[in-house]
C-alpha positions in Angstrom: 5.0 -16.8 0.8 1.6 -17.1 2.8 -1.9 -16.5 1.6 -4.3 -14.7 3.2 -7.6 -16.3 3.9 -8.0 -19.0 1.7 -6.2 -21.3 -1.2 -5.8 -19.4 -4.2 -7.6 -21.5 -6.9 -4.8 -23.6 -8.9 -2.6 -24.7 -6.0 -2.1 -28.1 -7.4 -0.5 -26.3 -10.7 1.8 -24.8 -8.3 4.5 -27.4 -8.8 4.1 -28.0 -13.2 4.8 -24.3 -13.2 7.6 -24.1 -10.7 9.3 -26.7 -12.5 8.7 -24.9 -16.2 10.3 -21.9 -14.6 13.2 -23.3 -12.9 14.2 -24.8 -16.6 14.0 -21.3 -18.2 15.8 -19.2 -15.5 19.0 -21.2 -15.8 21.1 -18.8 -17.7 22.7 -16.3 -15.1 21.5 -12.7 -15.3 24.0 -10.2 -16.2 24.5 -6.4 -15.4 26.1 -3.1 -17.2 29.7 -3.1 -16.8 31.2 -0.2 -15.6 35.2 0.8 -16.1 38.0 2.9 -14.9 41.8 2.6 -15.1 41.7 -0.7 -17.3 39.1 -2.4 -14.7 35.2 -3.3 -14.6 32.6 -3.9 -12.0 29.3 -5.4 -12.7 26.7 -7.6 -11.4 26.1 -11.1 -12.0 23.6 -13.4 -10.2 24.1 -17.3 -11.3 21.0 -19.8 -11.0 19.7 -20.8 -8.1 21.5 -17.6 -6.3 18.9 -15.6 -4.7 20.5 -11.8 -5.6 23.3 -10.3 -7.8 26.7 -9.8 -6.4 29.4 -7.4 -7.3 32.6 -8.2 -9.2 35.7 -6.8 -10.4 37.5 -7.7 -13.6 40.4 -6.8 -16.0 38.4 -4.8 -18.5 40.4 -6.8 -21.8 39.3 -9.9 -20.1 35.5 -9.2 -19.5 35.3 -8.4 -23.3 37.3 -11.4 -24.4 34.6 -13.5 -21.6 31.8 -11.4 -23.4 32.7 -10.9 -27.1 29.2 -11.3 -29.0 31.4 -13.7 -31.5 32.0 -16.1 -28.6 28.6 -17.3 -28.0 28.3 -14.7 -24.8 24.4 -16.2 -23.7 26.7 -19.2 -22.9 29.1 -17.8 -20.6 29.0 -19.9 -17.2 30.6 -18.1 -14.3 32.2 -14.3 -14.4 35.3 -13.7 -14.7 37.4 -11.6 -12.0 36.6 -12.0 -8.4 33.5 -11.2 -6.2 33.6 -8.5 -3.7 32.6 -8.7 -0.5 29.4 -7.4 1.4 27.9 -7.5 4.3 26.1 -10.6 5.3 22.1 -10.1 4.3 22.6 -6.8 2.5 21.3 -6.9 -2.0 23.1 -4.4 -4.4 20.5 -1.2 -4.9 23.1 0.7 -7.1 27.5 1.4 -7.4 29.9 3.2 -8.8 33.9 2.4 -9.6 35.8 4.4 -8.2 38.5 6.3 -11.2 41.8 4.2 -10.4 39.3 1.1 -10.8 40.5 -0.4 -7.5 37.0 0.6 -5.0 33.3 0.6 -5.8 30.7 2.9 -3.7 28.1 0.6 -3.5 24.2 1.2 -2.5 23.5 -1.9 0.2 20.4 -2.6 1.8 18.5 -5.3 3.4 15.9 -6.9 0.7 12.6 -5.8 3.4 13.8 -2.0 2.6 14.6 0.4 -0.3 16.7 3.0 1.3 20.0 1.9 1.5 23.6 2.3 3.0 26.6 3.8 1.3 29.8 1.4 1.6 32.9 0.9 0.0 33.8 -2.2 -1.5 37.6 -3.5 -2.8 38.9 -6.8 -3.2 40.2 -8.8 -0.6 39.0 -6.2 2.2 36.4 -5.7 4.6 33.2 -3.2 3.3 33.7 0.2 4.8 30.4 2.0 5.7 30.2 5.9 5.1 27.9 7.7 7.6 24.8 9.5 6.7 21.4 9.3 6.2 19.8 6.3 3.5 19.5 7.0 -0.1 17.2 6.0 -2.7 18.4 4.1 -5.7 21.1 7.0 -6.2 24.0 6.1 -7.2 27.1 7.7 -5.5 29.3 9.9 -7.4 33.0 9.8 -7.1 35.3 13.0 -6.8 37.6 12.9 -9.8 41.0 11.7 -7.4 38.7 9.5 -5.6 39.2 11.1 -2.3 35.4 11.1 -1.0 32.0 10.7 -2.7 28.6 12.4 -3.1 25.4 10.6 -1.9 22.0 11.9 -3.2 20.4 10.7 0.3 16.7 10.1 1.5 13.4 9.2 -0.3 11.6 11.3 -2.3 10.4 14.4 -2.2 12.9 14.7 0.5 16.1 14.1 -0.5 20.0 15.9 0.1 23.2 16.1 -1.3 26.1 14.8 0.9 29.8 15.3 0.7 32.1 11.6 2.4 35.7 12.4 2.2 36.9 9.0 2.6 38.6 8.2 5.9 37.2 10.9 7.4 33.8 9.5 9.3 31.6 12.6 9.2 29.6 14.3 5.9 29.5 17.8 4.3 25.8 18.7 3.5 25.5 20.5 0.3 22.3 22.9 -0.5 20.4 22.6 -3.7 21.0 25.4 -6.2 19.0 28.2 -5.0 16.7 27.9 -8.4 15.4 24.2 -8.0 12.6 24.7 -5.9 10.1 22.2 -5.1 11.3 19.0 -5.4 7.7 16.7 -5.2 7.5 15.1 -8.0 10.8 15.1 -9.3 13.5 12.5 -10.1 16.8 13.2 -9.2 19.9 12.0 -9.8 23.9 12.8 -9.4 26.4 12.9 -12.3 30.4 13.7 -12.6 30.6 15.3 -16.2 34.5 16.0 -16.3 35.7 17.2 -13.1 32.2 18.3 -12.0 29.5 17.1 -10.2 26.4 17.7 -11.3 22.7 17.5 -10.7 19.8 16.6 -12.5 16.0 17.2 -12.1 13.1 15.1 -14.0 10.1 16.5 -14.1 7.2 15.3 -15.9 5.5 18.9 -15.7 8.7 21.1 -16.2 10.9 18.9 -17.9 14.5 18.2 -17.3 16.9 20.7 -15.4 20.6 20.3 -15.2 23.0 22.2 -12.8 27.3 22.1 -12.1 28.6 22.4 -9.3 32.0 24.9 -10.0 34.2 26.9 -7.9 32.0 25.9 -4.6 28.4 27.0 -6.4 25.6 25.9 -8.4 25.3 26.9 -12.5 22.4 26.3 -14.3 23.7 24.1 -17.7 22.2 23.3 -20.7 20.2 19.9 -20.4 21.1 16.9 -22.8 19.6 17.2 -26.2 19.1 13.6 -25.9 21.4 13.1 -29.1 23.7 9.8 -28.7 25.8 7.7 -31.0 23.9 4.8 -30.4 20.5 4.9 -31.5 17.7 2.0 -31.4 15.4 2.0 -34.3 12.2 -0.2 -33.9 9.8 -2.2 -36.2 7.1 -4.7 -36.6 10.3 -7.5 -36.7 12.3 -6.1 -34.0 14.9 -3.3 -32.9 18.0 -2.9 -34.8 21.0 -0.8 -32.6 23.2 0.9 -34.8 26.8 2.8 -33.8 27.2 6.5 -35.1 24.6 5.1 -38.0 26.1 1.9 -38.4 23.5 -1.2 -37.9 25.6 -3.8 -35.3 22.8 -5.3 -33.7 19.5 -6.9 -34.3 16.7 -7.8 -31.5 13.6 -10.1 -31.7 10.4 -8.2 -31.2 10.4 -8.9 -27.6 13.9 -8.3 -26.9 14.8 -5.0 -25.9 17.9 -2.6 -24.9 17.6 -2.2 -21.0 21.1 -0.5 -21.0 24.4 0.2 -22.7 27.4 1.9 -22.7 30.4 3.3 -25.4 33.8 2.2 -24.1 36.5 4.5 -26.7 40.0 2.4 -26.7 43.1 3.3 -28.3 42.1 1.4 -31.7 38.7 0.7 -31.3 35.3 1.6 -30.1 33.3 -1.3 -28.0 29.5 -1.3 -27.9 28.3 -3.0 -24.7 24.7 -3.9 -24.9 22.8 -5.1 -22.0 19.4 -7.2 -23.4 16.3 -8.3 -21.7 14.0 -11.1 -23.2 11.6 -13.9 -21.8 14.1 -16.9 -23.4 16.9 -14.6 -21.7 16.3 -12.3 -18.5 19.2 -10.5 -19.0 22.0 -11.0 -21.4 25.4 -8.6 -21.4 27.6 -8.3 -24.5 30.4 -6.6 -26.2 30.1 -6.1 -29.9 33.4 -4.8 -32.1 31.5 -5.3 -35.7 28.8 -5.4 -37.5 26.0 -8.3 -36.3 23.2 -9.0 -38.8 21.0 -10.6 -35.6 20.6 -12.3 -32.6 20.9 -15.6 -33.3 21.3 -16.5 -29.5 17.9 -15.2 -28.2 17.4 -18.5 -26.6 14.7 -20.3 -28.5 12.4 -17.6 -30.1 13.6 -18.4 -33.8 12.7 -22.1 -33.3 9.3 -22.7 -31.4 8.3 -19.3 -29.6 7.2 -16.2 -31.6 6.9 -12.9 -30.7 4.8 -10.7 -33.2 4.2 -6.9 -32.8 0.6 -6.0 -33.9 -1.7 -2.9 -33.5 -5.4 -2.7 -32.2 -7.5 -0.1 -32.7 -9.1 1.6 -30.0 -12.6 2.9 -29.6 -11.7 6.6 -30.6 -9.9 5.3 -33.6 -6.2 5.5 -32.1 -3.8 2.1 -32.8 -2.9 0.4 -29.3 0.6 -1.4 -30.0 0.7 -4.9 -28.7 3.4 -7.9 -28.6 2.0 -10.8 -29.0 4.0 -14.1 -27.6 3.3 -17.6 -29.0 4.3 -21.1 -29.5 4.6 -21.8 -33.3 2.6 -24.7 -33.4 0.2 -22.3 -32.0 -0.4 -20.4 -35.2 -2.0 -21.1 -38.0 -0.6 -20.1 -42.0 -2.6 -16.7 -41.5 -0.7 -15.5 -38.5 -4.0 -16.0 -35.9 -4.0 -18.5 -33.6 -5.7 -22.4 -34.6 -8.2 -21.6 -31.8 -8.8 -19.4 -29.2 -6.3 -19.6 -26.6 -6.1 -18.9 -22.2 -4.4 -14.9 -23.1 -2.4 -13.1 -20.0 -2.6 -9.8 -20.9 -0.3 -6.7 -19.3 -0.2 -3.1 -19.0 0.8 -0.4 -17.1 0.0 2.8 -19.1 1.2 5.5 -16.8 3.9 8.1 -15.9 5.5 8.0 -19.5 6.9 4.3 -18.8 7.3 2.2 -21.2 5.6 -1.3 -21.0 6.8 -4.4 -22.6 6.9 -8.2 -23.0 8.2 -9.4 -19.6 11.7 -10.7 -19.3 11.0 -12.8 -16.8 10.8 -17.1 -17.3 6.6 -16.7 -16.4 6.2 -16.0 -20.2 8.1 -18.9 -22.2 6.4 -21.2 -19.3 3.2 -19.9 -19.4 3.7 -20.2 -23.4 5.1 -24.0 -22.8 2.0 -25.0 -21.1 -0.4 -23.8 -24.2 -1.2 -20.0 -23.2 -0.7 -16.4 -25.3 1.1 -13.6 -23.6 0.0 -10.3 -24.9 2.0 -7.0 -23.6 -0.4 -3.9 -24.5 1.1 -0.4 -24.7 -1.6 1.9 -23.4 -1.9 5.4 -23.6 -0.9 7.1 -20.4 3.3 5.2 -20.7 5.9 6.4 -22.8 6.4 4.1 -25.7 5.7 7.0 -28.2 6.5 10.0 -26.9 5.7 12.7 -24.4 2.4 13.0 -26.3 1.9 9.2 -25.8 1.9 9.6 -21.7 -0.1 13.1 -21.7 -3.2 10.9 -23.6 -3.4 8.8 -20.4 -2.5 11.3 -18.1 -4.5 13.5 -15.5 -7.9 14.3 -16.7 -7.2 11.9 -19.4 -6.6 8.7 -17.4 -10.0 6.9 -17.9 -8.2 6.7 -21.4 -5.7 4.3 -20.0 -8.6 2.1 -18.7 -10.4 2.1 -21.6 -8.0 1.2 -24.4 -7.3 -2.0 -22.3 -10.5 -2.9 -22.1 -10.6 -2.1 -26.6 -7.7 -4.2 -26.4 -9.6 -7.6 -24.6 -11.8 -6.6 -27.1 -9.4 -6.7 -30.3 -7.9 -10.1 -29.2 -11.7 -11.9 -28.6 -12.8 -10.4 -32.1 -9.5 -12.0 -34.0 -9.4 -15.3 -31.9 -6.4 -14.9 -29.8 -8.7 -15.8 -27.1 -12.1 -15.3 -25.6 -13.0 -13.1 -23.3 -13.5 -15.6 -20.2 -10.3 -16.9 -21.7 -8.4 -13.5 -20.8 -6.4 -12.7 -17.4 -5.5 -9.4 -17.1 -2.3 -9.0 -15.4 -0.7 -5.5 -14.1 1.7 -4.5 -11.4 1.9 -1.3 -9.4 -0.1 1.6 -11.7 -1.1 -1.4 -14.1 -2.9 -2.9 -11.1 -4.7 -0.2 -11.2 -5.4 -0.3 -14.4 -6.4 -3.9 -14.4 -8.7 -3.9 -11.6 -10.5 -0.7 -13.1 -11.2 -2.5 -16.0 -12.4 -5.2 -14.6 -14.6 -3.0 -12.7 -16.2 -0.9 -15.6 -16.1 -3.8 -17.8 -16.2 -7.5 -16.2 -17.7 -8.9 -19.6 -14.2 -8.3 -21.0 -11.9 -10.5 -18.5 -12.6 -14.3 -17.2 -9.7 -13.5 -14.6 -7.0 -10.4 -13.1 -4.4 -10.2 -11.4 -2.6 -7.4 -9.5 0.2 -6.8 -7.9 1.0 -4.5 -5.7 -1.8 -2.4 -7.2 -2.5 1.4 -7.1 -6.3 1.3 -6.0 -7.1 4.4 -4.5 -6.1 7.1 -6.7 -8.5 9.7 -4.5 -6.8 9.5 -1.4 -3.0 9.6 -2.7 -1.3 10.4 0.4 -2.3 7.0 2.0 0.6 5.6 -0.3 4.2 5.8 0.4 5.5 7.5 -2.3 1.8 9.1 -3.0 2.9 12.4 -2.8 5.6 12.1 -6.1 2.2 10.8 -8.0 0.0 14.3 -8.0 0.9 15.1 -11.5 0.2 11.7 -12.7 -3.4 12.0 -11.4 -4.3 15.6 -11.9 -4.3 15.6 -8.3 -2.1 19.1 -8.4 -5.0 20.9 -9.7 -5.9 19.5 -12.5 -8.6 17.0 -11.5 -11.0 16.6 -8.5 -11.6 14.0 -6.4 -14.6 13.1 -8.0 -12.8 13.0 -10.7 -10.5 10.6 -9.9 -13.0 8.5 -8.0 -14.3 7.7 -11.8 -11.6 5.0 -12.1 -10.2 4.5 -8.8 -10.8 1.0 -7.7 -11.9 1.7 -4.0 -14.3 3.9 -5.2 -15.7 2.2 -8.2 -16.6 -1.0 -5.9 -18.2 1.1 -3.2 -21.1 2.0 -5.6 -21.7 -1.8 -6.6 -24.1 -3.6 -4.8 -23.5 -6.9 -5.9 -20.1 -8.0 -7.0 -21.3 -11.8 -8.8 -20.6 -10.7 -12.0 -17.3 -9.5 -12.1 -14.2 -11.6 -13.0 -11.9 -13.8 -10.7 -9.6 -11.5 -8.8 -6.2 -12.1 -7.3 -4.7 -9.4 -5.5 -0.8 -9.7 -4.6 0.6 -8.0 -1.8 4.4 -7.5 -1.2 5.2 -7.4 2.6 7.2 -4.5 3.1 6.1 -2.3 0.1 7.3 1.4 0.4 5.3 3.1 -2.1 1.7 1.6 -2.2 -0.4 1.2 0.6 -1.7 -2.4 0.9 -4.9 -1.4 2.9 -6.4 -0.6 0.1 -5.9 -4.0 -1.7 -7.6 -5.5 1.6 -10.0 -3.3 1.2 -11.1 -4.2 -2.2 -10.6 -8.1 -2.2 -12.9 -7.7 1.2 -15.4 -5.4 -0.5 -15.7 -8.0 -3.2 -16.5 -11.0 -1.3 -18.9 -9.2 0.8 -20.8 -8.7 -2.5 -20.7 -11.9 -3.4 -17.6 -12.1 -5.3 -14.6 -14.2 -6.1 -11.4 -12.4 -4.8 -8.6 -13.9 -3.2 -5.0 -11.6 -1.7 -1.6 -13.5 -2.1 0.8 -12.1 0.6 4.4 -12.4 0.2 5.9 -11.9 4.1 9.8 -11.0 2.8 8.9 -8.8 -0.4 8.9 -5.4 -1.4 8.4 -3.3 -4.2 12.0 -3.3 -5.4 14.2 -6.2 -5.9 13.3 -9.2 -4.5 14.8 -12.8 -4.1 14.8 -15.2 -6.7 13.5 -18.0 -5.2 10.5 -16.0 -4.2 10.0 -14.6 -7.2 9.6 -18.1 -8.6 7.5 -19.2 -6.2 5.2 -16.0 -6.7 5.6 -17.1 -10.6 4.0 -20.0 -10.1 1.0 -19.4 -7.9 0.2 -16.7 -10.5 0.4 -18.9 -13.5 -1.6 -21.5 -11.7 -4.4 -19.1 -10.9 -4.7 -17.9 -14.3 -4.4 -21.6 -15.8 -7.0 -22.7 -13.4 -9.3 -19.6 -14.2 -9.4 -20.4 -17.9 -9.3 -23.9 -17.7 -12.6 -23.6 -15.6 -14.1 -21.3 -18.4 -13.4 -24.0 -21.1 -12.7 -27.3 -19.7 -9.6 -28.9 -21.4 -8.7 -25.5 -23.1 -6.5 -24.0 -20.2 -2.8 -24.5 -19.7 -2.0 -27.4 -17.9 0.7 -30.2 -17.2 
């Protein structure tokens, strides 16, 4: 990691926070299983290793290894055998093959997203498959595992390709004749029986589902969305039932990132895949009933996570989860005092936002802070209806209900305003700097990384032309229009820049989608007004996965900039060894 221009303030909190981090990422991180023929592949990444790597396992073994009655957040190495890969490639996505003994396995360098197709097997060298790169697309195997199909290239521009194994060439396949324009869509291959089939997500037209049968395309009825597990949330947490039957029970800021039914002869197993701050991500098998999570690391002891609502200027509840230390908290459920507050968003495209699972909260928590994860208007935590209220003509809305929310925590004493960091990544930088912008009374600090902030000129991004719809740039909106909120436009018509809060702009090295001149342009902008503004460059990064160690050390210049900003707000009040 190298900074640009100067030290980012709080480089001698660097090494309190590295340390508070290293301590809370020591359980390994665990992926999905997936099965065939009796076997499993998943992903496991240990501490201290700097990616995942893939591994094979007997099925009944991995769920004896992972049994939730066996204390899984304990388990200490995998079970099976790694595979091999080529030296200095990172797992973007696989697939077992159906007789359980292969994996087609997305591999990449960590400096680029589109990646390579190989196949995997224990005890043998990789075998690459020609043809073009693909994009987080999974390959789908044939059903007697003679060749695969590749959804290849980056989107909008994307094909389907046909590797009989063995064979060293590719079929290219056309799209069905009805898809049309694929800009802005998300899609994705399937094998549903013996067929393969494709997928279209479309914010704007919704989801479209074809087979491919007999050598041709037919349309299919898309997925009604209807599932026999389902995950019912409340203020206390998330329960996950089976076919209506409760099994499991989540804190408030644990959450579901994946799972998947697995029918045997005399029994059905639920694996559950969990994310949390105490536990990054958990894998498990459950065979009965489970009243709770009693091994979500140590939220039932000394950390609390709380979900609240705050209401928004037009009258609308904003949900937030509010992260704690107990002894934080007073017999009312508000804090004793005021308290340094990192508060994140990202409010767009319909995702949904929530309490990272990453070890930067429970450290940041350790060292005396609040971490507050807002659910804005403009993601999809509530709906369809939830993403089109922050969406196109309607993004300002996005903007402004985190600015209600800085507003909601200062009026109940979760913090002060020059107490607050505001902390987004990718469309919540956006929203984060925007804010900042419109409203620098509300935020003593921000941070953004790699942050949307020039929503006029999309096509300057990488992936700027998927993002139309999001902006009302597809008709809906002008330019003007979107200059209202977009950060490189919103600085422009400020002639002094004194008065708004600290900003730290983070930039990852090889980032596909965003365009990092703009982040330059803004953090130069602001000190030519007169402002504070600092950019934090990461050489080896990208958007996408990146390695662990780096991700640490990013962790901790962040959480020193923001305990440095509020501790220079309110001397002694700020997070600190």
């Amino acid at each position: 990691m190298s900074t640009i221009e100067e030290a980012v303030p709080g480089i001698g909190l660097r090494p309190h926070f590295r340390s508070l981090l290293e301590r809370w990422d020591s359980t390994p991180r665990q992926g999905l299983p997936q099965f065939a023929s009796g076997q499993a592949a998943f992903l496991w990444r240990g501490p201290g290793e700097a990616f995942a790597s893939l591994h094979l396992a007997d099925e009944a073994g991995l769920r004896d290894a992972w049994n939730v009655r066996r204390a899984h957040l304990e388990v200490a190495a995998p079970p099976g055998v790694r595979l091999p890969t080529p030296p200095g490639t990172i797992v973007r996505g696989f697939t077992i093959s159906p007789n359980g003994t292969h994996i087609a396995a997305l591999l990449s360098t960590s400096t680029s997203e589109l990646a390579e197709t190989w196949i995997l097997a224990a005890g043998t060298q990789p075998v690459h498959i020609p043809g073009a790169a693909a994009w987080y697309a999974a390959p789908v195997w044939e059903p007697d595992g003679g060749g695969i199909w590749v959804l290849t290239g980056k989107p909008p521009f994307q094909k389907i390709n046909r590797s009989p194994l063995g064979s060293g060439h590719f079929q290219e396949l056309p799209f069905p004749a009805d898809l049309g324009n694929t800009t802005g869509s998300r899609l994705a291959l399937a094998r549903v029986g013996e067929h393969l089939r494709l997928v279209a997500k479309n914010p704007r037209t919704g989801t479209k589902e074809w087979e491919l049968a007999s050598g041709a395309w037919r349309t299919v009825a898309a997925a009604d969305g209807r599932n026999r597990v389902e995950l019912v949330s409340d203020h206390h947490g998330t329960t996950v039932t089976l076919d209506g039957r409760p099994v499991y029970r989540l804190s408030p800021a644990e959450y579901v990132s994946s799972f998947a039914v697995q029918p045997r002869a005399d029994a059905t197993d639920l694996w559950i895949q969990t994310a949390s701050p105490e536990r990054p991500s958990g894998v498990f098998c459950v065979d009965e009933p489970v009243r709770s999570n009693k091994n979500s690391g140590d939220s039932s002891s000394h950390i609390v996570h709380r979900k609240v609502t705050a209401l928004a200027s037009d009258g609308v509840e904003i949900p937030l989860v509010i992260s704690a230390r107990a002894s934080d908290i007073g017999p009312d459920g508000f804090p004793v005092r005021p308290l340094p507050l990192i508060l994140t968003c990202y409010g767009g495209f319909g995702v949904t936002h929530r309490t990272e699972a990453e070890p930067s909260v429970p450290a940041w928590l350790e060292s005396g802070g609040v971490y507050v994860a807002a659910q804005l208007r403009g993601g999809g935590e509530m709906g369809r209806d939830w993403h089109e209220a922050g969406r196109g003509p309607r993004k300002m809305r996005t903007i402004l209900d985190l600015i209600d929310v800085a507003g909601y925590l200062a009026d109940t004493r979760w913090t002060t305003p020059a107490q607050t960091v505001a902390f987004g990544a990718s469309h919540g930088g956006l929203v984060v700097t925007a804010a900042a912008l419109l409203s620098p009374a509300s935020f003593g600090g921000v941070v953004a990384v790699a942050p949307l902030l020039d929503t006029v000129d999309l096509h300057r991004h990488g992936l700027g032309k998927q993002w139309q719809h999001e902006f009302g740039a597809n008709g809906e909106c002008s330019a003007h229009d979107r200059a209202a909120y977009s950060p490189v436009h919103l600085l422009g018509g400020l002639s002094s820049a004194a008065a708004l809060p600290p900003l730290l702009c983070c930039l990852l090295g090889y980032d596909e989608r965003v365009d990092n001149s703009a982040a330059v342009e803004v953090v130069t902008g602001i000190r030519e007004r007169g402002g504070r503004a600092w950019l934090l460059h990461e050489d080896g990064g990208g958007h996408g996965q990146r390695a662990a160690p780096d991700v640490l050390d990013f962790s901790a210049a962040v959480l020193a900039f923001a305990a440095s900003i509020t501790r220079g707000a309110r001397p002694g009040s700020a997070p600190c060894p």
